[in-house]
C-alpha positions in Angstrom: 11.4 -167.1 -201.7 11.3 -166.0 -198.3 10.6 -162.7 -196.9 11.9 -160.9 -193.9 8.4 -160.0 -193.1 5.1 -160.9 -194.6 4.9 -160.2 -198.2 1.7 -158.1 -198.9 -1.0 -159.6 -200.8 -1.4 -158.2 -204.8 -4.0 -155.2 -204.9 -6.6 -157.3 -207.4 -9.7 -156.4 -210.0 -12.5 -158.7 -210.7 -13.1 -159.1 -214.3 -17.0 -159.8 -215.8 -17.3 -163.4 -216.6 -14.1 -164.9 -215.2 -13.2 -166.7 -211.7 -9.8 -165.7 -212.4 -8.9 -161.5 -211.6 -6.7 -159.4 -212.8 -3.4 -158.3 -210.7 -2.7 -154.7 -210.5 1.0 -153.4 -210.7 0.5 -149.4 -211.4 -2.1 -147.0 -211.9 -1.2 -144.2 -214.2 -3.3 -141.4 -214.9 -3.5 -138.5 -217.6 -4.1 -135.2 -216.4 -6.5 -132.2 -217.6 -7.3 -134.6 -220.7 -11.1 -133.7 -221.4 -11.0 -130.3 -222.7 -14.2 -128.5 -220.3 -12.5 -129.7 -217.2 -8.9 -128.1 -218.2 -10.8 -125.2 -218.3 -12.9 -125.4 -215.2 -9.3 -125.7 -213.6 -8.0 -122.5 -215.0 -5.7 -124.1 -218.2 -5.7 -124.2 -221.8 -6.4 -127.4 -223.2 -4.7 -126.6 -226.4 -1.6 -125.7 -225.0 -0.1 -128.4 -223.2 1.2 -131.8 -224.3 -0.2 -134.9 -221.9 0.9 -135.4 -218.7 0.6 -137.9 -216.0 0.5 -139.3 -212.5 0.3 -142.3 -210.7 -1.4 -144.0 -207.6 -0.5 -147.0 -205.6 -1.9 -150.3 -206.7 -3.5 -150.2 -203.0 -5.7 -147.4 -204.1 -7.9 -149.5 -206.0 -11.6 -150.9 -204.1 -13.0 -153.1 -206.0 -16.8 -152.4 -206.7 -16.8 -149.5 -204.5 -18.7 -149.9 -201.8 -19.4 -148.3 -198.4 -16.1 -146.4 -197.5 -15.1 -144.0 -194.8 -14.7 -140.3 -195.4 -10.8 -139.7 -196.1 -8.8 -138.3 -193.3 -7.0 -134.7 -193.8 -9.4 -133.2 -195.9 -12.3 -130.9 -195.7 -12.8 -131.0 -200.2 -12.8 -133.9 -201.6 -13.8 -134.1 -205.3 -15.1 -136.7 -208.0 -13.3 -137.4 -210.8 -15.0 -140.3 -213.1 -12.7 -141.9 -215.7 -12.5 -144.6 -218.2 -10.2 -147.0 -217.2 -7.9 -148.8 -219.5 -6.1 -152.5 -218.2 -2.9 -152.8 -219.7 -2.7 -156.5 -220.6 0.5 -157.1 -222.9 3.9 -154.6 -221.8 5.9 -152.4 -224.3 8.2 -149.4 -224.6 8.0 -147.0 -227.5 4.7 -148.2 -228.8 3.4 -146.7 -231.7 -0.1 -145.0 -231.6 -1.2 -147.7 -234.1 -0.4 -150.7 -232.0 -1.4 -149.3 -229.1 -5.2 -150.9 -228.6 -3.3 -154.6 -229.2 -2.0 -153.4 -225.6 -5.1 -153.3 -224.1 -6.7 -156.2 -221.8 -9.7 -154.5 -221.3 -11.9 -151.5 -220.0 -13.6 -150.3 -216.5 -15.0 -148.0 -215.2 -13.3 -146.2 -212.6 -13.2 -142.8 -209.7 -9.7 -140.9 -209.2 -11.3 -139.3 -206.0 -8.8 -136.2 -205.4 -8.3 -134.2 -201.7 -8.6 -130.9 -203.1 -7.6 -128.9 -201.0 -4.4 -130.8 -199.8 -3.8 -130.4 -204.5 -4.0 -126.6 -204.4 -1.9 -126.4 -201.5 0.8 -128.7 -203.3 0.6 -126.5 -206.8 0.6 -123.3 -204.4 3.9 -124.7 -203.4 5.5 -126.0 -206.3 5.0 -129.5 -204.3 4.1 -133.3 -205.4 0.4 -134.6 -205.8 0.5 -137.9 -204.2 -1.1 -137.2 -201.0 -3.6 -135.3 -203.0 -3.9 -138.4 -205.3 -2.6 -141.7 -203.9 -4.4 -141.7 -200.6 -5.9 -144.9 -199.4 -9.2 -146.0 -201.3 -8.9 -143.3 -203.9 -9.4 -145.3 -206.7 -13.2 -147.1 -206.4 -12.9 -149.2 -209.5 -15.7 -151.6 -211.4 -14.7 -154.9 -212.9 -12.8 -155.1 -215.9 -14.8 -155.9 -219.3 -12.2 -158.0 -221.1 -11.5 -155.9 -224.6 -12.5 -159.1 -226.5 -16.6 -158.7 -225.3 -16.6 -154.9 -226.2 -13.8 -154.2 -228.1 -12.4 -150.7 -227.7 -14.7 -147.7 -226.6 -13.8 -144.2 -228.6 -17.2 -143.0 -227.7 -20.1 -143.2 -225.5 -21.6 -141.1 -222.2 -19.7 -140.6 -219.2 -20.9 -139.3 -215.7 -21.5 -139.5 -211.9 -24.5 -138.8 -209.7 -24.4 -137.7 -206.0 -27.4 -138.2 -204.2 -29.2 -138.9 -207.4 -28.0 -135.7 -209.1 -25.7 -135.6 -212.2 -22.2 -133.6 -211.6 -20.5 -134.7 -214.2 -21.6 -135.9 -217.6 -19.6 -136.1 -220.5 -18.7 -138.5 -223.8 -15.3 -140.6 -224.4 -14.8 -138.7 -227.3 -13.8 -135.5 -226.1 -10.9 -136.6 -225.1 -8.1 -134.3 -225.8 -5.6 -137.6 -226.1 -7.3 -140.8 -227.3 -6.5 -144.0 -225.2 -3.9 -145.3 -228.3 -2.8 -141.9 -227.9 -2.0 -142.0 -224.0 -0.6 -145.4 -224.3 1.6 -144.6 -226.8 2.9 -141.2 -225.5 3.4 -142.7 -221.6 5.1 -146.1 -223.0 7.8 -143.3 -224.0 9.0 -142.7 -220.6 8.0 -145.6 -218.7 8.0 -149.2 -220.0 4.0 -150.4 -219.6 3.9 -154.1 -218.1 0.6 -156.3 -218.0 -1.0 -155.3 -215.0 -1.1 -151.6 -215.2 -3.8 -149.4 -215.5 -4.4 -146.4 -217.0 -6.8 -143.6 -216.1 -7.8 -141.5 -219.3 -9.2 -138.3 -217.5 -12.8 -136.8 -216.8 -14.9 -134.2 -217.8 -15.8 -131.1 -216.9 -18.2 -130.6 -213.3 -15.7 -131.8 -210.4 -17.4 -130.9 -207.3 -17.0 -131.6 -203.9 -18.0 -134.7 -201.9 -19.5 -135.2 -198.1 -19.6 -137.5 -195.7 -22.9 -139.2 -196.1 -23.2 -138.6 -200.2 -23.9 -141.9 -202.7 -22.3 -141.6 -206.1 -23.1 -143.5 -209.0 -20.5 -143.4 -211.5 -20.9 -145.2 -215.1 -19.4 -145.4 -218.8 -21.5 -146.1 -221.7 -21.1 -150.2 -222.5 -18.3 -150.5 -220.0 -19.9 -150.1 -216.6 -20.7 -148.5 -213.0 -19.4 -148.4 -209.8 -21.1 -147.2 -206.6 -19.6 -145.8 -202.8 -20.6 -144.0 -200.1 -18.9 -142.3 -198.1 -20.2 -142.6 -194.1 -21.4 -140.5 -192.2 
């Protein structure tokens, strides 16, 4: 096929053990789905069904790294998440079919501009600007299912400079990962390819240029950045 300008190269995630990586086509993510975080952001976790949003393939950095400080924000936030790879597609799947869905896991930050969030909410406005920024998704490489098999439980945090602001464990998760997978494939049809952030625990705090953050999930993996000074 030929383009009328250069086609842009697949946003990509390395996988543990293989040569070969895995292609990214979406990145959904649940919202308010650890029950202490809904909270900390003023909701009840018991009211609400799940809900979600997305970021751009192009948001994903593979391994983290050293990245700069984002542009247009003066609060930027952590959010770490287990990550879910979508490796077989479906509509309407049911909750007990959902984990045959699954390619495998990472570890993965849904770094959030704040600020640029509350002013959207204020005005009844989308996230994505708050959300889908460039590099907002540092991201580990994907542990194929069939090594691990499916994490329901295990620690989950992040350190900056050293110091734990978030910790939590998989299973407080308000919607389980069949759960998510089944609910979303309602309203969108998943494809192999996506990925699906599952939400983060409570202690969100705010990020500076210069900080180091070490984010990792129990039998999954880590991911490092940071952000320059």
């Amino acid at each position: 096929m030929q383009y009328v300008i250069e086609a842009p190269q697949p946003a990509t995630v390395p996988v543990e053990g293989e040569t070969a990586v895995f292609p990214v086509r979406r990145i959904w993510c649940v919202g308010r789905n650890y029950a202490d975080h809904a909270r900390e952001m003023g909701h009840d976790p018991d009211r609400e069904p799940p809900f979600f949003f997305a970021k751009p393939a192009t948001a994903v950095v593979p391994g983290g790294g050293s990245l700069p400080f984002p542009v247009q924000t003066k609060d930027l936030h952590h959010e770490i998440e287990l990550v879910v790879a979508i490796g077989k597609g479906g509509k309407d799947i049911a909750v007990e079919d959902a984990l045959s869905h699954v390619y495998g896991y990472a570890v993965g930050l849904d770094m959030t501009r704040r600020d640029i969030q509350a002013e959207a909410k204020k005005l009844g406005r989308p996230w994505e600007l708050s959300k889908g920024f460039d590099q907002s998704c540092p991201i580990s490489a994907i542990v194929p299912a069939s090594k691990i098999g499916h994490p329901a439980n295990g620690k989950i945090e992040v350190s900056v400079n050293g110091k734990v602001q978030q910790t939590g464990d998989m299973n407080q998760m308000i919607w389980s990962v069949p759960e998510s997978i089944a609910y979303l494939s309602r309203y969108v049809e998943l494809l192999p390819g996506d990925l699906l952030m599952t939400g983060t625990p409570a202690g969100v705090s705010a990020v500076k240029p210069g900080d180091s953050l070490h984010g990792t999930c129990e039998g999954v993996g880590e991911v490092r950045v940071t952000y320059a000074s």
